[in-house]
Every structure is written in C-alpha cells, then in structure tokens.
GUNU-905195 format. One record per residue (C-alpha): residue number from 1; residue in three letters; y, z, x. Coordinates in steps of 0.25 Angstrom, whole numbers, always signed. Layout:
[NUM Ala [Y Z X]];
...
This chain:
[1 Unk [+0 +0 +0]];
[2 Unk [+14 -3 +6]];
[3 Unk [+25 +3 +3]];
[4 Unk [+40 -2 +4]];
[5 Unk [+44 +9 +9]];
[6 Unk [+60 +8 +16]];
[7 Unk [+62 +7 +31]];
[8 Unk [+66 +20 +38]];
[9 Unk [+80 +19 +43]];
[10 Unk [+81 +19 +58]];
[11 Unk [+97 +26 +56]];
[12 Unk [+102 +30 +44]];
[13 Unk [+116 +23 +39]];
[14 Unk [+125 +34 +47]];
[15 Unk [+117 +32 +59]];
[16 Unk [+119 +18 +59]];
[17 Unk [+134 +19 +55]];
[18 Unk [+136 +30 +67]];
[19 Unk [+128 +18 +78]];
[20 Unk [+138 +10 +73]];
[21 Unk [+150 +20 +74]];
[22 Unk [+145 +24 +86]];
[23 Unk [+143 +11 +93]];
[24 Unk [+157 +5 +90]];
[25 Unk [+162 +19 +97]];
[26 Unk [+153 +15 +110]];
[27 Unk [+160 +2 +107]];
[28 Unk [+175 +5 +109]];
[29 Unk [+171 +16 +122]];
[30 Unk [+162 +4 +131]];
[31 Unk [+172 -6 +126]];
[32 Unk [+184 +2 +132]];
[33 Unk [+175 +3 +144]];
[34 Unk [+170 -12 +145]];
[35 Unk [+185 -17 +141]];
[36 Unk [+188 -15 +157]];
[37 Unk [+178 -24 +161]];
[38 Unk [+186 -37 +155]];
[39 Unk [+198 -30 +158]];
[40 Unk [+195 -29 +171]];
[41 Unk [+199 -42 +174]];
[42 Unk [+213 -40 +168]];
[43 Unk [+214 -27 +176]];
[44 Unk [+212 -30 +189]];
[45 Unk [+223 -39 +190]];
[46 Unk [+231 -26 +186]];
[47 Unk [+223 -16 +193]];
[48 Unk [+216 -16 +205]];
[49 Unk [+200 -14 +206]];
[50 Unk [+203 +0 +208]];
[51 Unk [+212 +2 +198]];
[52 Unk [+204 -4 +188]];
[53 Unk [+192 +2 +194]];
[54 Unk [+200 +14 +189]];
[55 Unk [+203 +12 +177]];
[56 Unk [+188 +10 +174]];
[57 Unk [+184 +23 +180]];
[58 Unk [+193 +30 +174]];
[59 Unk [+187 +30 +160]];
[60 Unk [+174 +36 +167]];
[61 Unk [+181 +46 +174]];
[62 Unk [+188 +53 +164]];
[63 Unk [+176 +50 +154]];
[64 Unk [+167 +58 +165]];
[65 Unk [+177 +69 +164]];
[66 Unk [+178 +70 +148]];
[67 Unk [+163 +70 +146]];
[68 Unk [+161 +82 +155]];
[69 Unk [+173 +89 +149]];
[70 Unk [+166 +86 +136]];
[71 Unk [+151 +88 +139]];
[72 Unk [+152 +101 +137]];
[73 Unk [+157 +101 +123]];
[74 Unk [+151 +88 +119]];
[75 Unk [+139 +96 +110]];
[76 Unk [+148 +106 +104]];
[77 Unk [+157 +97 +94]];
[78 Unk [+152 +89 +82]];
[79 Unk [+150 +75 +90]];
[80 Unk [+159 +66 +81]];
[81 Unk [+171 +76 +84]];
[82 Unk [+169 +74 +99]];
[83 Unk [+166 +57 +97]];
[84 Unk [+181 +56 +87]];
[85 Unk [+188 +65 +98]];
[86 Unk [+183 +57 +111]];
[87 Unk [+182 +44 +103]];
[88 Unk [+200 +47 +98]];
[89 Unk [+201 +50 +112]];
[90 Unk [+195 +37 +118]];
[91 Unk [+203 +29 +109]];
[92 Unk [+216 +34 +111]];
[93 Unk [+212 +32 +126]];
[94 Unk [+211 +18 +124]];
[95 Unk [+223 +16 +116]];
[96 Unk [+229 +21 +131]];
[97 Unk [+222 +11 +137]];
[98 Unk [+228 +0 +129]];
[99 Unk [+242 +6 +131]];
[100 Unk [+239 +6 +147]];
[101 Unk [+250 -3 +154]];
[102 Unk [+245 +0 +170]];
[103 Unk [+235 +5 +177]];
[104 Unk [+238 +21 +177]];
[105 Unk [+239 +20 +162]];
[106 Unk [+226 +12 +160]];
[107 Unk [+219 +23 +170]];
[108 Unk [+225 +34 +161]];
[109 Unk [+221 +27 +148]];
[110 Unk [+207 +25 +154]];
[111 Unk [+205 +41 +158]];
[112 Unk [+208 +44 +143]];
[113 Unk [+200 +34 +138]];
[114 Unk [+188 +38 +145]];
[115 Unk [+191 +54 +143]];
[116 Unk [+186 +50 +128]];
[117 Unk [+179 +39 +129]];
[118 Unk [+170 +43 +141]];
[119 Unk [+162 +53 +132]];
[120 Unk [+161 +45 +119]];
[121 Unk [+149 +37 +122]];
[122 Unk [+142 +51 +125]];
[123 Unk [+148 +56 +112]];
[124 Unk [+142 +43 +105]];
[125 Unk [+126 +45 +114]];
[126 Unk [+127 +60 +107]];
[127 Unk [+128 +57 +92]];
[128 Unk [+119 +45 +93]];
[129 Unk [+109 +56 +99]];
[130 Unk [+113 +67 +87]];
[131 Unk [+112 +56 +77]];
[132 Unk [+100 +47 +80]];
[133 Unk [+84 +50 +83]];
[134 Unk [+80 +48 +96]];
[135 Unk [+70 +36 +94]];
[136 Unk [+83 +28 +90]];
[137 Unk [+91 +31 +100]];
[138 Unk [+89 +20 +108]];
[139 Unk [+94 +11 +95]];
[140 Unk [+105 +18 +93]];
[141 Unk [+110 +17 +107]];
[142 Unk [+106 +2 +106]];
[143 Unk [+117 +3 +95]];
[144 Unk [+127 +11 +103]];
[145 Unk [+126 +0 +114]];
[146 Unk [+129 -12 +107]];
[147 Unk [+144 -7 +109]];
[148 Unk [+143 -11 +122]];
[149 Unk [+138 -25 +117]];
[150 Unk [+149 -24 +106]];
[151 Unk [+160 -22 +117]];
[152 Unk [+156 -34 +125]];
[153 Unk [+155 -43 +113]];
[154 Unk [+167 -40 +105]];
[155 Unk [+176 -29 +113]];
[156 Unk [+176 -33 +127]];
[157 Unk [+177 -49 +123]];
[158 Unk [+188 -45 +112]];
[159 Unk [+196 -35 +123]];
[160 Unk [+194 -44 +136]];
[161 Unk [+201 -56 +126]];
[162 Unk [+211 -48 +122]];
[163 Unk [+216 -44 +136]];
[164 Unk [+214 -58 +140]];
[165 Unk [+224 -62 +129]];
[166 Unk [+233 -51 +129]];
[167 Unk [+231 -38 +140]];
[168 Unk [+221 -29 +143]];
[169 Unk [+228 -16 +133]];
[170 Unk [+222 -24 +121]];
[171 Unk [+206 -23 +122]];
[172 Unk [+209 -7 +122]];
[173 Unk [+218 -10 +111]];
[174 Unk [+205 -14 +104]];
[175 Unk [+196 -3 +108]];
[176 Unk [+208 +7 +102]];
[177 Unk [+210 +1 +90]];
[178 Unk [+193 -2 +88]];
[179 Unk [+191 +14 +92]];
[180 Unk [+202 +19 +83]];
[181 Unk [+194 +14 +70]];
[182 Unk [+182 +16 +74]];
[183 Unk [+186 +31 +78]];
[184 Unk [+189 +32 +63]];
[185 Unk [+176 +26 +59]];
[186 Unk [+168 +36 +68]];
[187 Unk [+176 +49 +63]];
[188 Unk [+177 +44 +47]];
[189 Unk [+161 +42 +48]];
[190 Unk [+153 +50 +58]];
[191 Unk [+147 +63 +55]];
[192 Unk [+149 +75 +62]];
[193 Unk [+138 +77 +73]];
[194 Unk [+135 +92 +76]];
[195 Unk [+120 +93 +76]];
[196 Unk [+121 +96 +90]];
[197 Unk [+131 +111 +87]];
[198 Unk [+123 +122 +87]];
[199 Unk [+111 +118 +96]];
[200 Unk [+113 +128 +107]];
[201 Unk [+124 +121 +116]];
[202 Unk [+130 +131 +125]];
[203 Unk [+144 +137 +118]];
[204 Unk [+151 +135 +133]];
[205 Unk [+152 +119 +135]];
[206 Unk [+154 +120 +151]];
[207 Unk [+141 +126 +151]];
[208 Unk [+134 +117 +141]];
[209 Unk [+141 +107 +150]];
[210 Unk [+134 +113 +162]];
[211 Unk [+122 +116 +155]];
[212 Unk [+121 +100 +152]];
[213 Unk [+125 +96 +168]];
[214 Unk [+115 +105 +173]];
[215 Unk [+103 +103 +162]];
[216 Unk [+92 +96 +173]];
[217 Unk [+87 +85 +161]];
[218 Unk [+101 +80 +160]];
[219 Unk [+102 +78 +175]];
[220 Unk [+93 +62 +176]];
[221 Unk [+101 +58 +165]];
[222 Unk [+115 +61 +172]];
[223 Unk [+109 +56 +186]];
[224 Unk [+106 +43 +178]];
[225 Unk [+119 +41 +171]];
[226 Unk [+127 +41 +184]];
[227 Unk [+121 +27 +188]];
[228 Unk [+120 +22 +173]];
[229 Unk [+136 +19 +173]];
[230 Unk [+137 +13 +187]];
[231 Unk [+133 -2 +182]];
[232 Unk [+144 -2 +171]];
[233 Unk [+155 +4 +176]];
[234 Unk [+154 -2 +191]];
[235 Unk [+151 -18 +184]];
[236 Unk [+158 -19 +171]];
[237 Unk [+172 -16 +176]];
[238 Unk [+173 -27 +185]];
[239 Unk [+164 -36 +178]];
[240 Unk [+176 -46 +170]];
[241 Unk [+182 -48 +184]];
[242 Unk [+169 -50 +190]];
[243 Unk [+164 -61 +180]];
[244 Unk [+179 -69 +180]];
[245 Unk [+181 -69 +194]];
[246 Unk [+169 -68 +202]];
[247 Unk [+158 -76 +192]];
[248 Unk [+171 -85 +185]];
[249 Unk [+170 -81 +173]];
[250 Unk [+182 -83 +164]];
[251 Unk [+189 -77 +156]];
[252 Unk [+185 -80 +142]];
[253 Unk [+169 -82 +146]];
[254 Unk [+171 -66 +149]];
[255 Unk [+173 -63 +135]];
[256 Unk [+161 -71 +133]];
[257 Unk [+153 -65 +144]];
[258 Unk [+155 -51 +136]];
[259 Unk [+152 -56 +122]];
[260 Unk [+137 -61 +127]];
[261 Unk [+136 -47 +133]];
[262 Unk [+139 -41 +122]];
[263 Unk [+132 -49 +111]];
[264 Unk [+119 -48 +121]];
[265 Unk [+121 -33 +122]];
[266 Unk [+123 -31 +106]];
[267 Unk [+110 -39 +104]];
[268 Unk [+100 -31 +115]];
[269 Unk [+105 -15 +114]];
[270 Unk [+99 -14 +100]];
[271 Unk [+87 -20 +106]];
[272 Unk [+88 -11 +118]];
[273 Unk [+89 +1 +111]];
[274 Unk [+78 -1 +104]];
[275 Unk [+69 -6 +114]];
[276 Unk [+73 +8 +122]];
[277 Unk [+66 +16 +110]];
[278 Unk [+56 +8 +110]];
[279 Unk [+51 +3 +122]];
[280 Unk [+57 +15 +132]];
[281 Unk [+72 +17 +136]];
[282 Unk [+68 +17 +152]];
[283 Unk [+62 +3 +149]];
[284 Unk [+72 -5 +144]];
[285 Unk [+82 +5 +154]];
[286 Unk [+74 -2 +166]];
[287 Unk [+72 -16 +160]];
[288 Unk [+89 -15 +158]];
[289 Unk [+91 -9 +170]];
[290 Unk [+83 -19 +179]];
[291 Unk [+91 -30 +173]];
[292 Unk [+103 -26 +174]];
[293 Unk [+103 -25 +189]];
[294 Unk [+97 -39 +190]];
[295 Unk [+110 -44 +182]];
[296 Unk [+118 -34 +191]];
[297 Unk [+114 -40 +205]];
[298 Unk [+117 -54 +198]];
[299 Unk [+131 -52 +190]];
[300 Unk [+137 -44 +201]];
[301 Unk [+134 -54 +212]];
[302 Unk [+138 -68 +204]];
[303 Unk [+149 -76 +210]];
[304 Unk [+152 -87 +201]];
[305 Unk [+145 -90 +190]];
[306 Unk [+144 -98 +176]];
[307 Unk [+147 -92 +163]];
[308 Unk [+132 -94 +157]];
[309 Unk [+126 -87 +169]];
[310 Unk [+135 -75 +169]];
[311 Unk [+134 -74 +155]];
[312 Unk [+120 -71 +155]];
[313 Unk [+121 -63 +168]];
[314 Unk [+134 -53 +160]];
[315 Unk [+123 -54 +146]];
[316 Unk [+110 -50 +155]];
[317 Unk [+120 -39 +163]];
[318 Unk [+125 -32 +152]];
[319 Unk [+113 -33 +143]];
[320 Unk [+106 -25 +154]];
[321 Unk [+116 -16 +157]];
[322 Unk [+118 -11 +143]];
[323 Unk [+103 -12 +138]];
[324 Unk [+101 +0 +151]];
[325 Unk [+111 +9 +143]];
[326 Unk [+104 +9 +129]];
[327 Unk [+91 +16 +135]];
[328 Unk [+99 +25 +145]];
[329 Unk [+108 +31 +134]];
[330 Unk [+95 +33 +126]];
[331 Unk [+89 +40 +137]];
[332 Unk [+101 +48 +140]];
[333 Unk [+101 +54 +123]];
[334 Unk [+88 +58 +124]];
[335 Unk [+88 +70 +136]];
[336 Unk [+99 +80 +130]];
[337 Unk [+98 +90 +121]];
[338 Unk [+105 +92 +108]];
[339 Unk [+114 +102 +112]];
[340 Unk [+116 +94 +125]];
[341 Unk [+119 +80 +120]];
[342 Unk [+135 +78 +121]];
[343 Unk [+135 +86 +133]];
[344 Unk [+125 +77 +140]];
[345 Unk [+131 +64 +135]];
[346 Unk [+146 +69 +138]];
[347 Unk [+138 +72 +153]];
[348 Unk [+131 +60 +155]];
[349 Unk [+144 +52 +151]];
[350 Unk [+153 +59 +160]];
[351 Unk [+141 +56 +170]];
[352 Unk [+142 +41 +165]];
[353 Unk [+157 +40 +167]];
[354 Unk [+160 +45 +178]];
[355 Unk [+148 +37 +187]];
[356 Unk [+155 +26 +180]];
[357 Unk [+169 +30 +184]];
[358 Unk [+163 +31 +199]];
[359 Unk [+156 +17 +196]];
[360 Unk [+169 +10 +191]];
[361 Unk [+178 +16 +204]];
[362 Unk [+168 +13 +213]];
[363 Unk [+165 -1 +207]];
[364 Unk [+179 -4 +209]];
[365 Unk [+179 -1 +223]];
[366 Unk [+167 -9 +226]];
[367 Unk [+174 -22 +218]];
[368 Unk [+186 -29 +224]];
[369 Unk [+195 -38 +216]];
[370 Unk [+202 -50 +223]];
[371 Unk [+214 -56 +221]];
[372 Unk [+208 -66 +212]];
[373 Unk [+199 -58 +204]];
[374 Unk [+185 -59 +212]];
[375 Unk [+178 -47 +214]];
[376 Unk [+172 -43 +226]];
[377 Unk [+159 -34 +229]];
[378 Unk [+155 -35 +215]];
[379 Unk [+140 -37 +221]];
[380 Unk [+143 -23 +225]];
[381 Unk [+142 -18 +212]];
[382 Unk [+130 -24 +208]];
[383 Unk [+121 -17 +219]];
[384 Unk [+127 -3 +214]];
[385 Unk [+123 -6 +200]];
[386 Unk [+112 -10 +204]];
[387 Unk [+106 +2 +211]];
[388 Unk [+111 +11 +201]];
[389 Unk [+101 +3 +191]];
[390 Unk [+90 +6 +199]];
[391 Unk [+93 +20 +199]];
[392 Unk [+94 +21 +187]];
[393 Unk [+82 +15 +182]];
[394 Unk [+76 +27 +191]];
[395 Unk [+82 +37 +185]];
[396 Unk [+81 +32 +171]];
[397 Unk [+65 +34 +174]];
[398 Unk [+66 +49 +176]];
[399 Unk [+77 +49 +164]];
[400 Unk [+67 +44 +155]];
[401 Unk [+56 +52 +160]];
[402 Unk [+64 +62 +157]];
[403 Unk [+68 +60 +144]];
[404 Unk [+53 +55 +137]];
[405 Unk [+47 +67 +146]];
[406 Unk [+56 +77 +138]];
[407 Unk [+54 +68 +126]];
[408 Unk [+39 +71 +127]];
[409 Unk [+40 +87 +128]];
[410 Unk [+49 +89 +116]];
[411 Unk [+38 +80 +109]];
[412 Unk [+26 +88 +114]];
[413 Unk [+33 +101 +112]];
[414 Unk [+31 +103 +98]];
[415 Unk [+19 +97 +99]];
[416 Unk [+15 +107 +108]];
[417 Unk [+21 +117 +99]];
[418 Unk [+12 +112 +87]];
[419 Unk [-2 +113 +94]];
C-alpha cells in the first residue's frame, strides 16, 4: 500500500527567509571587501603600492582588534541585538568611505569600517549554527557563500563600471545605500536568538575570553585559520592590475571576467555544500585545495594572455578558492560548544583578520608597480600561496579527525549510558 504522504521539509519558511536574509548580509560585507580589488586599479594611480596595501590591511586590522574586544561578550546578548548594532555600524563605516577625498580619509574610513564589519561574518556563522541541524550545515553554508558568487556577478561588475564611469566613492555609495534596506529587513524580520543565555558561560567576559583562547580543542582550529586568509588577501587586491597590465586585459573584459566568476560560483557552492554533507567535508576541502594551487602556480605567472584563456583560468581560480571555504566554515561550526559559539567565532575571525591584515601588507611589499602599471614579483605571491595550501591540507586532516572523533564520543555516550 502506498501512501501519498508530504515530503519532510528540509528548512522551515523562517529558515529559508533567515539564508536569505543572512546571505545578502554576507553580500554587502565580501563585496566592500572585493570592491578593492577592481578599484585597485584606480587607486594605485592615487596611492602608492604601499598605501594601498594599507588601506586594504586596514579593515583587518581594526576588525582583529573589534573581534577580540568582543569575544568575550559575544554569548552574553540576544545575537540579533549584537548583528543590528555591528551590522549600523559597518554601514555608516561605508557611507565614510564614499565621503573619502584622500588617502588619510579612505584609511580612517576603512579602520571604522572594519571595527564593525570585521565580526559580522562570525556573528552570521553563530545564528546559522543556533538556528539549523548540524546535517545541513554544509547546505546552509552552500547558501551563505553564494554571496561571494553574487558579488562577482552583480556588485563587483556594477561597482567597478560605475568607478569607471564616474570615480571610485560611487561602488561604496551602492554598498551603503543596499545595507541601509537590508538592515531594515533584517531588524523588522529576524527573531531574537537567545538560546545560548543561560547555559553556563562564565559571568566575567575577559575570563570566558581566556577560558576560549586557552580551551586546548580550539587550538588546530586557530592554528588552521592563520593560513586560510593568506591566498585571498595577499592575491585579490592586486589581482584588476595584474589582469590589465600584466595578462592585457581590458578594461571592460574585466567586468566580464567577474561576472563568469561569479555565475560559475553561484552554480557550484550549492552543489558544494551538499557534496560536504555527504560525501566528507576533508574530501572535497582536499580536492579544492589541490586545485586551487594548480590555478595559482598558472594565474600568477602568466604574461600576456588572450581573454578566452584567462577567462577559464580566473573561472577555475576562484571556483576553487571559494569551494575550499564552504567545508572549512563547516568544519569550524562543528567544534565549539553552546556556550562558546560567539566567542569562538569572534576568535577565529580576529585570527582570520589580522593573518589577513599581515598577508595584504606583506603582499604589498612583495609587488611593485611600475610607471605604466606592470606589476613586478607577482610570481612571488603565487609560491607563498602555494605552500600555505599545502599546509593547510595537513592541518585540516587532524582538524577533521578532531571534529568526527568528538562527534563519535558524544554518540556512543548515551549509548553507553543505555547499556
């Protein structure tokens, strides 16, 4: 006898609304952070390669600084209070940076912009962990990193045109005005989160800080993050002047370059994320990895080069880069506890930023602009990457390990417990 019976739901309608809600969020804080890699190319007839390398530190910087000065206090707040308060504040940050007329004010405008905005993506990894089951997790965070697909297809094209046509204030012009709705969305429709109160965090935040530092299972995963940021923060800047005046790329064929990248990334992080809960998050972490430092070694040591070739060298690079993060950030929700979750996220982004911040200074060092634009040592950067993959993929062995290892004892204790 069959029955007709109706499909379990995956995520319930609030579920789905909050991905949503949630991803346009991430969407406005990558694209304020990929926006300087096309606007690289305006800058650094402005700036030097110093000065603009930073400028681009300076959001990690200051974002290192805000999520340890918040870590602490991170799971003692309704979460939706602390994401509306971080979220006003990143906004306002860049409404600053579209009012920036030199290069003292863009590096103050940046430094406020990344106090708040440095932590939100943390903020955002802690609900998603509250509010969905840890089998779907991988999806979810599928979901989450389509933003960085929907930043190259519509918010990176859309700004890098408009400071081509106009001047560079106006893609930040966009990103403030997109983030002022969708602020108002977020604080109109998301629920107060608070089923993390009362579950034992210590009363004094600089010791539940410390108690999170020092907790000896947290200590792979902070280890792992320092390398993770070294490949995005040390290539991306530099990558619009690279294409343009090293592979002779122009101008317009860089919009498009984006937009592949972009609409390749929208199509595979679904996919990825679901392959992760299915097949093994260290597996497709491995498979992405390996790829992304074959595309590496090529893209940083091409000279000149025909659109139709760097376009499937840029779609291949970033497909790879991004597909490495999904299992990563899936990984990463999986070893804290209740009562440590915003701490440990606000950790491991300060962690993240400030390797970041370190990558993007020292990535300007290593590069050196010429008078006509060529970049020089860009191979350089390639190499670095390079062997911080390889690292990487070491230590996201024993991560994992980790992670199933504890996941098996929490299973067999109860089971224990019943025999």
């Amino acid at each position: 006898m069959t029955t007709n019976a109706p499909k379990e739901r995956v995520f319930t309608r609030y579920q789905v609304l909050m991905i949503v809600l949630l991803s346009l969020m991430q969407f406005t804080v990558v694209l304020d952070f990929m926006v300087m890699n096309p606007l690289g190319e305006i800058l650094l007839h402005d700036f030097s390669a110093k000065q603009f390398g930073m400028v681009v530190a300076a959001y990690p910087f200051s974002a290192c600084i805000s999520a340890i000065a918040t870590a602490g206090f991170a799971d003692k707040f309704d979460r939706k209070k602390i994401l509306m308060i971080f979220y006003t504040g990143f906004i306002i940050g860049t409404y600053f940076c579209a009012l920036a007329n030199d290069y003292p004010s863009l590096l103050v405008a940046r430094i406020v912009t990344g106090l708040f905005g440095g932590v939100i993506s943390s903020i955002g990894m802690a609900i998603i962990v509250d509010l969905f089951r840890p089998e779907t997790r991988g999806r979810v965070m599928g979901y989450t990193q389509m933003a960085f697909a929907l930043s190259q297809i519509l918010g990176i094209p859309i700004g890098w045109e408009l400071a081509i046509r106009f001047n560079w204030h106006f893609p930040f012009w966009m990103i403030a005005v997109f983030g002022t709705l969708l602020g108002l969305m977020l604080g109109y429709f998301m629920k107060p989160i608070t089923g993390h109160l009362g579950k034992g965090t210590e009363k004094n935040a600089f010791k539940h800080l410390a108690h999170t530092v020092q907790n000896p299972r947290y200590r792979l995963a902070f280890f792992t993050t320092v390398l993770i940021a070294t490949g995005g923060y040390m290539l991306m800047p530099f990558g619009n002047a690279f294409s343009q005046h090293n592979m002779g790329i122009s101008k317009h064929d860089i919009t498009l370059l984006f937009m592949a990248s972009g609409l390749a990334n929208l199509l595979v992080s679904p996919i990825i994320g679901k392959l992760s809960d299915k097949v093994g998050r260290a597996n497709i972490f491995y498979a992405a990895s390996s790829l992304t430092l074959v595309m590496v070694l090529i893209y940083t040591n091409r000279g000149l080069t025909p659109f139709y070739l760097a376009l499937i060298i840029n779609v291949l690079m970033m497909v790879a880069v991004f597909a490495r993060i999904i299992p990563m950030q899936a990984t990463m929700t999986s070893l804290p506890t209740l009562q440590d979750r915003g701490s440990f996220m606000s950790v491991n982004a300060a962690i993240q930023q400030l390797s970041g911040g370190i990558a993007a200074v020292a990535a300007s060092r290593i590069v050196h602009s010429t008078e006509t634009g060529y970049l020089e040592h860009y191979p350089v950067l390639g190499y670095v990457i390079s062997v911080a993959l390889l690292i990487t993929m070491v230590m996201m062995y024993f991560l994992n390990r980790q992670v199933t290892t504890e996941a098996a004892m929490k299973q067999a204790g109860p089971v224990a417990a019943a025999s």
